[in-house]
TITOR-946486 format. One record per residue: residue number from 1; x, y, z of N, C-alpha, C in turn. Coordinates in steps of 0.001 Angstrom, whole numbers, always signed. Layout:
N
NUM	X	Y	Z	X	Y	Z	X	Y	Z;
...
//
This chain:
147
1	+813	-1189	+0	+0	+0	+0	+859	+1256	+0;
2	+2031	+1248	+629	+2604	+2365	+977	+3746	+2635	-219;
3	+4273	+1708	-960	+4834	+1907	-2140	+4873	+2469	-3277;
4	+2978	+2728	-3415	+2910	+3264	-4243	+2877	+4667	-4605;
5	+3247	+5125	-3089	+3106	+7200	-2826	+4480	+7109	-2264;
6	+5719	+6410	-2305	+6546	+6426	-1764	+7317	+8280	-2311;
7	+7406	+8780	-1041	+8084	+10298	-1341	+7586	+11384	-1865;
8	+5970	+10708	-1673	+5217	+11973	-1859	+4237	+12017	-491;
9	+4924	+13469	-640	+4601	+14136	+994	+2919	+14499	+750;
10	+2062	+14383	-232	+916	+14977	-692	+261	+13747	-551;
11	+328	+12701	-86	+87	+11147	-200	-515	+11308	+1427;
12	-97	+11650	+2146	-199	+11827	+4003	-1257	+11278	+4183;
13	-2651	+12264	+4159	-3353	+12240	+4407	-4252	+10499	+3931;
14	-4509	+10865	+2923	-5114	+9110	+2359	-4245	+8088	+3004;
15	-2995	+8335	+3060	-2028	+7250	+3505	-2518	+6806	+4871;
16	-2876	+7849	+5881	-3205	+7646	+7161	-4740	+6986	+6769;
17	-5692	+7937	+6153	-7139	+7143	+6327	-7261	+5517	+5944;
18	-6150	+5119	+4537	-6371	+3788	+4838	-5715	+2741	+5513;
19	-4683	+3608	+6577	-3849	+2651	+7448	-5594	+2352	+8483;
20	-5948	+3931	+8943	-6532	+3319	+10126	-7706	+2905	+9634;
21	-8134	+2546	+8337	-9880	+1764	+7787	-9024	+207	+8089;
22	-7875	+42	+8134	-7192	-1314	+8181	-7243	-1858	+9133;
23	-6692	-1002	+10050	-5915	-1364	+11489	-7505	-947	+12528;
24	-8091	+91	+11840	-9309	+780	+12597	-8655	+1783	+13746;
25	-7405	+1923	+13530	-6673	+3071	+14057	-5490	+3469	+13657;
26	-4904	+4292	+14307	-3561	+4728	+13716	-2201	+3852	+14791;
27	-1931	+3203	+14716	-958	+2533	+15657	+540	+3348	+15489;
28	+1504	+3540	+16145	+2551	+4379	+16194	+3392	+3726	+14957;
29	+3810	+2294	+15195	+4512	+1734	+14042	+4222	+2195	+12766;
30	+3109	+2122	+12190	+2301	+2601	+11012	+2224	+3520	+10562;
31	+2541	+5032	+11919	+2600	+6441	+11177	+4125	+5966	+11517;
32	+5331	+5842	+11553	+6449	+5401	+11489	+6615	+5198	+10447;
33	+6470	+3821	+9849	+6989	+3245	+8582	+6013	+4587	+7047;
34	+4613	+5035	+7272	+4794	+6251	+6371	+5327	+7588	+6845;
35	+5828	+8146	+7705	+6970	+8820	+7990	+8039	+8441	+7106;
36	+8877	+6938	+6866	+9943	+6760	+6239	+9538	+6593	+4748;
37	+8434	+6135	+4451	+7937	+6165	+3088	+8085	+7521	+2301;
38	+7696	+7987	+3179	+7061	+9442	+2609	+8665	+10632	+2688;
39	+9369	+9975	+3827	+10694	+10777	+3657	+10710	+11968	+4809;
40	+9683	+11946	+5189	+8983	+13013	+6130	+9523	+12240	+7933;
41	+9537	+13365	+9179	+9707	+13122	+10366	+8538	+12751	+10871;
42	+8873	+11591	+11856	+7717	+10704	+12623	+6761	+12025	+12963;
43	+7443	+13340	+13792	+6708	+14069	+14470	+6151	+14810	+13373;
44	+6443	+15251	+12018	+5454	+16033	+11210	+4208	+14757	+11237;
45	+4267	+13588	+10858	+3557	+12622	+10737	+2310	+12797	+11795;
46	+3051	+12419	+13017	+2167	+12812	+14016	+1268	+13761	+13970;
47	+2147	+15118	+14146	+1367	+16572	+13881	+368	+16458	+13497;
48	+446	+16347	+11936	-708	+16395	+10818	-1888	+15192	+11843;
49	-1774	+13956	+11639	-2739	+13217	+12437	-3363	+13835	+13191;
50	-2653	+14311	+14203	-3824	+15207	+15638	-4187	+16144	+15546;
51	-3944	+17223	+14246	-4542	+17845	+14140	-6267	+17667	+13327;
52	-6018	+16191	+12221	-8077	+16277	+12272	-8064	+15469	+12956;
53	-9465	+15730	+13713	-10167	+14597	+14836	-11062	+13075	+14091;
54	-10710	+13089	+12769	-11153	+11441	+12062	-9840	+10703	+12252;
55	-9028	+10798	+13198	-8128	+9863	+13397	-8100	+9882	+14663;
56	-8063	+8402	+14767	-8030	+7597	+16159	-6522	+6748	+16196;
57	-6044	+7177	+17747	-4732	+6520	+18413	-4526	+4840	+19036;
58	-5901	+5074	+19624	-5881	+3472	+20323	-7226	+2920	+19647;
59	-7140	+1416	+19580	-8459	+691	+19093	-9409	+1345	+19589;
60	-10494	+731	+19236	-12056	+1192	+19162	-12555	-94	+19818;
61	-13780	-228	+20517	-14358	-1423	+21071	-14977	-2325	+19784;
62	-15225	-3311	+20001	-16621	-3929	+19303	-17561	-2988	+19178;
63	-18156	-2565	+19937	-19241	-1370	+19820	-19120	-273	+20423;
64	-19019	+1207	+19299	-18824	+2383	+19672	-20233	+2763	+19924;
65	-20215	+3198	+21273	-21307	+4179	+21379	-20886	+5476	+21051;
66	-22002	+6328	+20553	-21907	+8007	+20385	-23205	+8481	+20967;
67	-22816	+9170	+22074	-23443	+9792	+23075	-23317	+11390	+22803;
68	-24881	+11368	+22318	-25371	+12995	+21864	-25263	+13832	+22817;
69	-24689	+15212	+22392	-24261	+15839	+23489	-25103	+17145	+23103;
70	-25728	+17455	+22326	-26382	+18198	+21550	-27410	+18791	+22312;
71	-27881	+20346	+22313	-29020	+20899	+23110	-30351	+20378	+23325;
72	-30848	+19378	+22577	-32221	+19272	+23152	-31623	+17738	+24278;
73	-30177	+17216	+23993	-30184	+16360	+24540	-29473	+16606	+25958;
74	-28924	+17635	+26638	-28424	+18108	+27370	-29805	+18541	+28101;
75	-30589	+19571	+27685	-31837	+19629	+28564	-32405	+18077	+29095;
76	-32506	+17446	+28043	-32871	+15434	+28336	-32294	+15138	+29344;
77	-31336	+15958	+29859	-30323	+14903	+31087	-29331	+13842	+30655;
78	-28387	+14071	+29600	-27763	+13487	+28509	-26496	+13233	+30119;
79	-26308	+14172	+30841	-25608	+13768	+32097	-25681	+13252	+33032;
80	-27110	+12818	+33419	-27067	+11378	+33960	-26568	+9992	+33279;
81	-27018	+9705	+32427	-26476	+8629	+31342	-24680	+8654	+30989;
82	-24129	+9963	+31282	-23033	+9759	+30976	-22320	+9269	+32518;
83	-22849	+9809	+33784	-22796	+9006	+35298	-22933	+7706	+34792;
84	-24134	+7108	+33941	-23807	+5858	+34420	-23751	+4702	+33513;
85	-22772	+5762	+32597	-21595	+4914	+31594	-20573	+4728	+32340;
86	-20043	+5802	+33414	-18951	+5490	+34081	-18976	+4627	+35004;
87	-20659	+4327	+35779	-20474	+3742	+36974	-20672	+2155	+35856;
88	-21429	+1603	+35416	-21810	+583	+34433	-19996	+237	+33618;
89	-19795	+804	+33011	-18582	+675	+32505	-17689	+430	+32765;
90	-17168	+1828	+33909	-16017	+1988	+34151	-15136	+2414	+33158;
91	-15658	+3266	+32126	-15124	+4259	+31342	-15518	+5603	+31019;
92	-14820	+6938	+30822	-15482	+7945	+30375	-15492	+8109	+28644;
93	-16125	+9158	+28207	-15883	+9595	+26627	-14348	+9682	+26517;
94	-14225	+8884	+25198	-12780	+8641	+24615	-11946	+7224	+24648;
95	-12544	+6358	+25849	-12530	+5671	+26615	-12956	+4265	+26181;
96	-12095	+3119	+26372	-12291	+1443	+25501	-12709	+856	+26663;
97	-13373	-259	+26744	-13331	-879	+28275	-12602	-1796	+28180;
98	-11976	-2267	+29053	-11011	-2968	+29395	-10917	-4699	+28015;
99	-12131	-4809	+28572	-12292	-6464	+27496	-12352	-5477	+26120;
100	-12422	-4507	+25663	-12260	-4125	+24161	-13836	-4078	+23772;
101	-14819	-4396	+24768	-16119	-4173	+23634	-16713	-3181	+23321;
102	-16338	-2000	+24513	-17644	-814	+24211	-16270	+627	+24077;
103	-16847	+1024	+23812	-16016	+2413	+23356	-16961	+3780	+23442;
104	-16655	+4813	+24149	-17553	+5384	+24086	-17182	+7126	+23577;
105	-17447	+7536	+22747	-17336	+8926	+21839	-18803	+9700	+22286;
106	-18040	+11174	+22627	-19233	+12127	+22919	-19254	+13014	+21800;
107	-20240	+13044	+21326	-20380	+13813	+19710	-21455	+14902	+19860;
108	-21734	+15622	+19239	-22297	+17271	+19122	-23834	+17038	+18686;
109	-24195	+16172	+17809	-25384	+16151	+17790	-25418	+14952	+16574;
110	-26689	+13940	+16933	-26403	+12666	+16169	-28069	+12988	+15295;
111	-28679	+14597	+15362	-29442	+14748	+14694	-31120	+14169	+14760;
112	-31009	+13083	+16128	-32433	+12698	+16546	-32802	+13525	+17827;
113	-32979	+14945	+17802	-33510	+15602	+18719	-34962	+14986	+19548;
114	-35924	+14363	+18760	-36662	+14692	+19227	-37460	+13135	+19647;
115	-35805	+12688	+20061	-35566	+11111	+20977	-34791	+11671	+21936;
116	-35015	+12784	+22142	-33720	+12826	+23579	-33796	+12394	+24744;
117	-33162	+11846	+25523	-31763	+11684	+25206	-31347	+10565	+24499;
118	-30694	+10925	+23474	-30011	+9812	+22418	-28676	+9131	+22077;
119	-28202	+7821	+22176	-27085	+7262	+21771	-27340	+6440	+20194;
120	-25941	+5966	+20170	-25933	+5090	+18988	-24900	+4254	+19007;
121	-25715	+3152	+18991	-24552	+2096	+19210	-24013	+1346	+17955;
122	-23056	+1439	+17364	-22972	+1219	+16237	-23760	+1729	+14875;
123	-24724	+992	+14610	-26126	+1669	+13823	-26942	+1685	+14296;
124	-27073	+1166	+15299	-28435	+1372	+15966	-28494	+2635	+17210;
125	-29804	+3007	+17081	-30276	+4585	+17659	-30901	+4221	+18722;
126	-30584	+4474	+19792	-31640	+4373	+20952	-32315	+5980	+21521;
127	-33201	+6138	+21693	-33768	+7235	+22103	-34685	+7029	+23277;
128	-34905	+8398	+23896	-35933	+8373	+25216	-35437	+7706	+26479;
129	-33855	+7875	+26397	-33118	+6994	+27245	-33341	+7704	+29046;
130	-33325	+6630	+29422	-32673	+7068	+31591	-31922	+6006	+31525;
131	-31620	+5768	+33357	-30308	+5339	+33314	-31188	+3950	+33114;
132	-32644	+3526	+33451	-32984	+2162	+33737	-32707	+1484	+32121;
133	-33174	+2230	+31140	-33247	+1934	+29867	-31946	+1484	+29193;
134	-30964	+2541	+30207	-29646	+2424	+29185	-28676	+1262	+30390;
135	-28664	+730	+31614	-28614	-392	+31650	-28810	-1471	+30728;
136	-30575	-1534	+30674	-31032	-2844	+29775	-30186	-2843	+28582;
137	-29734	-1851	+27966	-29431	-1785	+26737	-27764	-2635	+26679;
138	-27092	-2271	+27625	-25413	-2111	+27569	-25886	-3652	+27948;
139	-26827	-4456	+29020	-26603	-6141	+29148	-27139	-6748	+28053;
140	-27469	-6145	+27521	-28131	-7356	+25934	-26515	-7284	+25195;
141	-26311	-5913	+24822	-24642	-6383	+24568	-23845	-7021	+25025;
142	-24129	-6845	+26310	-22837	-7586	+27010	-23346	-9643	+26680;
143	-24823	-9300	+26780	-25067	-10929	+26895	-25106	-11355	+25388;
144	-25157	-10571	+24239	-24687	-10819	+22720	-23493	-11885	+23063;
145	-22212	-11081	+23779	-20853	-11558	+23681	-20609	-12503	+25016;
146	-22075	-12678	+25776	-21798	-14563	+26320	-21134	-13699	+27792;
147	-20843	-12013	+28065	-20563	-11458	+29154	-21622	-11302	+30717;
//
């Protein structure tokens, strides 16, 4: 893959999106070896990466939740539910759980206002959430994977 933009510094960007559609992230080795491809320093490599936020550093769970953070869902009480992702979990936004299944991303608005408060777990949309609802929800996953 990387052979074929070898030393072109204009290559970066795509180079990174299909390392991490591969890997499903950016692993350090990987912006490394296109750093040397490209002829370019690990740390410009880096740079560029953290500066857009469509690149991710560490894996992703089995299932990303995206937890609407968006105004009608903030009036919803979008902050109780995020209490008790942490207490349920034991992770905050940004955050893998330990066994690798859930992942959880806080995003700006997932555009179903008028389900608030709203997540999305993968493709699927849950709306009209509390914490009793969003329990039930996280043990059907967990009992999907036999947890």
């Amino acid at each position: 893959m990387i052979g074929e933009y070898k030393d072109n510094k204009g290559a970066l960007i795509p180079l990174l999106q299909k390392a991490q559609e591969h890997y499903g992230y950016l692993p350090e080795l990987v912006m490394s070896e296109v750093a040397k491809a490209l002829n370019m320093s690990s740390a410009d490599v880096y740079g560029v990466a953290t500066f857009y936020k469509q690149f991710r550093f560490n894996p992703m769970g089995k299932y990303v939740i995206k937890v609407c953070h968006g105004t009608a869902c903030h009036v919803a009480g979008v902050n109780i539910l995020d209490t008790m992702f942490d207490q349920v979990l034991k992770i905050k936004a940004g955050e893998t759980t330990e066994d690798g299944l859930f992942t959880i991303l806080s995003v700006a608005c997932l555009g179903c206002c008028s389900l608030a408060p709203v997540i999305m777990i993968n493709d699927e949309t849950y709306g009209h959430l509390n914490t009793d609802k969003l329990v039930k929800i996280i043990d059907s996953y967990r009992a999907k994977e036999g947890k």
